[in-house]
C-alpha positions in Angstrom: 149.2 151.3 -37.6 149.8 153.3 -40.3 152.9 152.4 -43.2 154.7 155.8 -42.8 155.0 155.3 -38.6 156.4 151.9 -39.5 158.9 152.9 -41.8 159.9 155.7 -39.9 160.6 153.2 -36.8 162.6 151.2 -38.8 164.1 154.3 -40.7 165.1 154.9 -36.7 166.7 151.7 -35.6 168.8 151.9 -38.6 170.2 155.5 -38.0 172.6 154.8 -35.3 174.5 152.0 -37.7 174.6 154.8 -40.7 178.1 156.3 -42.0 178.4 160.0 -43.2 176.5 161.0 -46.0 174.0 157.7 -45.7 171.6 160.1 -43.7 171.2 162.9 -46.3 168.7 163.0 -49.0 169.1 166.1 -51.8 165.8 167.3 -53.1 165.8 169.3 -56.3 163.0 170.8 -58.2 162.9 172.6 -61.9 161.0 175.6 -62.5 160.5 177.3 -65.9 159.0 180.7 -66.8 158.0 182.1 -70.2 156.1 185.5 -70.3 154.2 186.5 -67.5 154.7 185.9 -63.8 153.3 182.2 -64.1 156.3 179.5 -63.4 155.8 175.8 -63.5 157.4 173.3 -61.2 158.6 170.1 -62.0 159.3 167.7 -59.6 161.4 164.3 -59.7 158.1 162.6 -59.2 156.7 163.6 -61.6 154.3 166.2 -60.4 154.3 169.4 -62.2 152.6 172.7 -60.0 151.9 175.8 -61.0 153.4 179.3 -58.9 151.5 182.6 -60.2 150.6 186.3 -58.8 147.0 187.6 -58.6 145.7 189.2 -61.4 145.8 192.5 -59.3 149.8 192.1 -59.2 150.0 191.0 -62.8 149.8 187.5 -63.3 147.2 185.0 -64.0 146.0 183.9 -60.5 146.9 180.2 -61.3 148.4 178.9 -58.6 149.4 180.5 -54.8 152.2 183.3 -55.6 155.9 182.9 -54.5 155.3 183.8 -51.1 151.8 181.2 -50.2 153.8 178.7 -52.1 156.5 179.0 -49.1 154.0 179.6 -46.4 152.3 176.4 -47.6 155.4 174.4 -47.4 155.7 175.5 -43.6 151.9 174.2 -43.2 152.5 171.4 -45.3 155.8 170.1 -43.8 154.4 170.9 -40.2 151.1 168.5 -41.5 153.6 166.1 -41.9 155.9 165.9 -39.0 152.7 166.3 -36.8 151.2 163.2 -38.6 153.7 160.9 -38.2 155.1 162.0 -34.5 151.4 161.5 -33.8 151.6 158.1 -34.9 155.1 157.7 -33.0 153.9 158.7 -30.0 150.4 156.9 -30.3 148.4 159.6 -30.6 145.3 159.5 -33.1 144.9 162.5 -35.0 142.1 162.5 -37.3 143.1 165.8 -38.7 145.4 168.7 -38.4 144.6 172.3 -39.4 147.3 175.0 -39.6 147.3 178.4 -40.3 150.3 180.2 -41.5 150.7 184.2 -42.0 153.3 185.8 -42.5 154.4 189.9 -42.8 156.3 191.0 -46.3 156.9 194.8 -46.9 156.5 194.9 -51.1 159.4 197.8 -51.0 162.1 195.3 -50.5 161.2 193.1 -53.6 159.7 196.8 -55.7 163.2 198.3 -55.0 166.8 196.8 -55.0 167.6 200.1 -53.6 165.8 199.6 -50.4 167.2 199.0 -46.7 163.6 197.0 -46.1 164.3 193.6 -46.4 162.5 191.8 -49.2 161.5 188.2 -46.8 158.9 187.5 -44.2 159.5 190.2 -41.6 157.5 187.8 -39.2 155.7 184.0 -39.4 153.0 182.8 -37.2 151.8 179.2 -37.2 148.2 178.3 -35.3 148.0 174.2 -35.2 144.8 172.8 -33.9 144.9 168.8 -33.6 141.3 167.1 -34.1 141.7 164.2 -32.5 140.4 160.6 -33.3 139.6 158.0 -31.8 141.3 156.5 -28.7 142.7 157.3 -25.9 142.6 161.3 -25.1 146.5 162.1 -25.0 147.9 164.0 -21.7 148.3 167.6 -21.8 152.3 166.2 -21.1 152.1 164.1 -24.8 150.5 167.0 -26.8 153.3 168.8 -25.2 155.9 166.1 -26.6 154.3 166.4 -30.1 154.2 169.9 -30.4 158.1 170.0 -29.6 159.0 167.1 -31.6 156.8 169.4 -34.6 158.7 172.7 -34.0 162.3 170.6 -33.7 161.9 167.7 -36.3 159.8 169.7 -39.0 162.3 170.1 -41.7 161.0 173.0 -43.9 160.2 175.4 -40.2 163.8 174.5 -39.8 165.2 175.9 -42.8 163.2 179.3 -41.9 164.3 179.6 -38.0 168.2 178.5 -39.4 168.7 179.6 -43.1 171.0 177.5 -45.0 173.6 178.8 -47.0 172.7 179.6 -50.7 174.9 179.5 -53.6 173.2 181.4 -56.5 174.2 181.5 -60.3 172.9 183.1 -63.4 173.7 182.3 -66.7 172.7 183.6 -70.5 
């Protein structure tokens, strides 16, 4: 079995015994942008990404723009819950492809003057499980994993229930 199910088992049995605040983990991530549209992203890891627009919108093309970058975190996030709900419920996933599109309207970000909104208008995910070896799950556990991805995925989440934002500028 792989390390991550076991942790998360154990990361399970010890939830009920945790006191307020003991469940709650604050990500934070630095970004920095000189000239241009290209921004690096540092993370507390240690891993540094770059976020760019296409040449055709002005920047460099170095990395996905704003708006992949976020759609990726959906796939990515979704990759993950899938995996290791997979692994919880004992279903062997050899690998897991998603597709995630979403619907922006450029006169919301072009104009601050516009009543079009300048977010995803729509999202749509497509999953598709390639399964490895073992036993072929029941249409009844593929349902189980596909609810435990749509409720336990923590980046889908924050999309479907938007958390409040405080915002700051400075000079």
């Amino acid at each position: 079995m792989a390390i991550y199910v076991e942790e998360v088992k154990r990361l399970r049995e010890q939830a009920p015994s945790w006191k307020d605040g003991e469940h709650r983990e604050r990500h934070t991530v630095s970004a920095s942008q000189g000239e241009g549209l290209e921004v690096e992203v540092r993370c507390p890891s240690g891993v540094v990404f770059t976020i760019d627009e296409p040449p055709d919108f002005g920047g460099g093309g170095l990395g996905p723009n704003p708006a992949e970058a976020a759609l990726g975190g959906i796939a990515a996030s979704l990759g993950v819950t899938l995996r290791v709900h997979a692994g919880l419920l004992g279903i062997a996933v050899e690998r897991i492809e998603t597709r995630v599109s979403g619907d922006l309207d450029l006169r919301g970000f072009l104009d601050p003057d516009s009543a079009d909104r300048a977010g995803f208008e729509s999202i749509s995910v497509e999953l598709e499980l390639v399964l490895g070896d073992g036993p072929v799950p029941s249409p009844e556990a593929i349902g189980a994993l596909a609810r435990a991805a749509e409720r336990c995925c923590p980046v889908l989440d924050s999309f479907r229930n938007p958390p409040s934002i405080s915002f700051a500028v400075s000079s």
